[in-house]
C-alpha positions as CSV (number, residue, x, y, z in Angstrom):
1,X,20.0,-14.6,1.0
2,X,21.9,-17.6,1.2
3,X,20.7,-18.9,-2.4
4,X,24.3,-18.9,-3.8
5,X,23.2,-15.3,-6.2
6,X,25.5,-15.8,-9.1
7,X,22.8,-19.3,-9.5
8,X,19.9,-16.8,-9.2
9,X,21.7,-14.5,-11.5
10,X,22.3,-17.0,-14.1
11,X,18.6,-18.3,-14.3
12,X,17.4,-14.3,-14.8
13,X,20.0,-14.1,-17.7
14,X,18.7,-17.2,-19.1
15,X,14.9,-16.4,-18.2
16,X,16.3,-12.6,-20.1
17,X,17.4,-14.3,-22.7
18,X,14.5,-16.9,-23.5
19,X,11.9,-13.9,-23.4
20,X,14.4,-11.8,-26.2
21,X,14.3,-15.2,-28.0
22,X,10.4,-14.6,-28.0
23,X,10.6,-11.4,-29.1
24,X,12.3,-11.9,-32.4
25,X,9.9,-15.1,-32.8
26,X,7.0,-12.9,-33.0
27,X,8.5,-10.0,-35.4
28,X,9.5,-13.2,-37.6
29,X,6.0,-14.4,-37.4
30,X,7.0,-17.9,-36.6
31,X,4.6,-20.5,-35.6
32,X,2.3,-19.7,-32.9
33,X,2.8,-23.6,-31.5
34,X,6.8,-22.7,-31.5
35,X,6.3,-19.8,-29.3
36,X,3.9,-20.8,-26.9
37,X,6.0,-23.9,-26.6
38,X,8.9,-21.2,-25.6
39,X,6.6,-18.8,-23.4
40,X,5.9,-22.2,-21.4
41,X,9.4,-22.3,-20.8
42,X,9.9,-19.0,-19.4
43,X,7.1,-19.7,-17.4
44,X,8.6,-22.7,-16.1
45,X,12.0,-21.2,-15.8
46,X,10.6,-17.9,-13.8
47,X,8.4,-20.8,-11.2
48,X,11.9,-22.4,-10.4
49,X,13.4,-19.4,-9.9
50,X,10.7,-17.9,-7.7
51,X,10.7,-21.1,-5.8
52,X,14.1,-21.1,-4.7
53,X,13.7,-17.2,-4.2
54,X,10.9,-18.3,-1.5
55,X,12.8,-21.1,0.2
56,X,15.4,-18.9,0.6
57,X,13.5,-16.3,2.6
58,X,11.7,-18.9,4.6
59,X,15.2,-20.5,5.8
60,X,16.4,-17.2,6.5
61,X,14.7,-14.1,6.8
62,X,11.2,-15.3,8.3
63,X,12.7,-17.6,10.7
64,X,15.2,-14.4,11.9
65,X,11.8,-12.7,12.5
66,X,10.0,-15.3,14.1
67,X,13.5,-15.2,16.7
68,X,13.4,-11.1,16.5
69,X,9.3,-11.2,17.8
70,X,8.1,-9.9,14.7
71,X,5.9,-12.9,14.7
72,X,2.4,-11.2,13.3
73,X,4.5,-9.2,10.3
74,X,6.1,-12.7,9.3
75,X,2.7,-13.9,9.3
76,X,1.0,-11.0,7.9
77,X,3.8,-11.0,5.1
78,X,3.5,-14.8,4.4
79,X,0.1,-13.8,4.1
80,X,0.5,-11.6,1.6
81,X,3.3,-13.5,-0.6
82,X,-0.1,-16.6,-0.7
83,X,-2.1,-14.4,-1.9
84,X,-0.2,-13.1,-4.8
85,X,0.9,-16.6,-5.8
86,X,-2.5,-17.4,-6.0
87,X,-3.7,-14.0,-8.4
């Protein structure tokens, strides 16, 4: 993973820390607006992170095997990674 992993670390604490934020919104009963406003943040926050999670892997790991000849289980995982992005 060449994603520098203290950055990847940092977003999860933050992502962590947002969704505790939520928590405590609901016990309190706070406005329903208010939270969705913050579980649309999350969201947002957990896309960015998945996204440079992905480039990652695709400058590393599925061009190393692409060059090792595991061309059809790149594929087939690549595949697979679509698919749940799209569920």
């Amino acid at each position: 993973m060449r994603a520098d992993k203290r950055d990847l670390l940092n977003r999860l604490a933050t992502i962590e820390g947002h969704i505790k934020g939520i928590r405590k919104m609901v016990e309190a009963d706070q406005y329903c607006v208010d939270i969705l406003r913050q579980a649309y943040a999350v969201e947002r926050a957990l896309k960015a992170f998945e996204a440079i999670l992905l480039q990652e892997h695709l400058n590393g790991c599925v061009i190393e095997g692409f060059r090792a000849g595991r061309d059809q289980d790149m594929i087939a995982e690549l595949a697979e990674l679509f698919e749940l992005s799209r569920k």
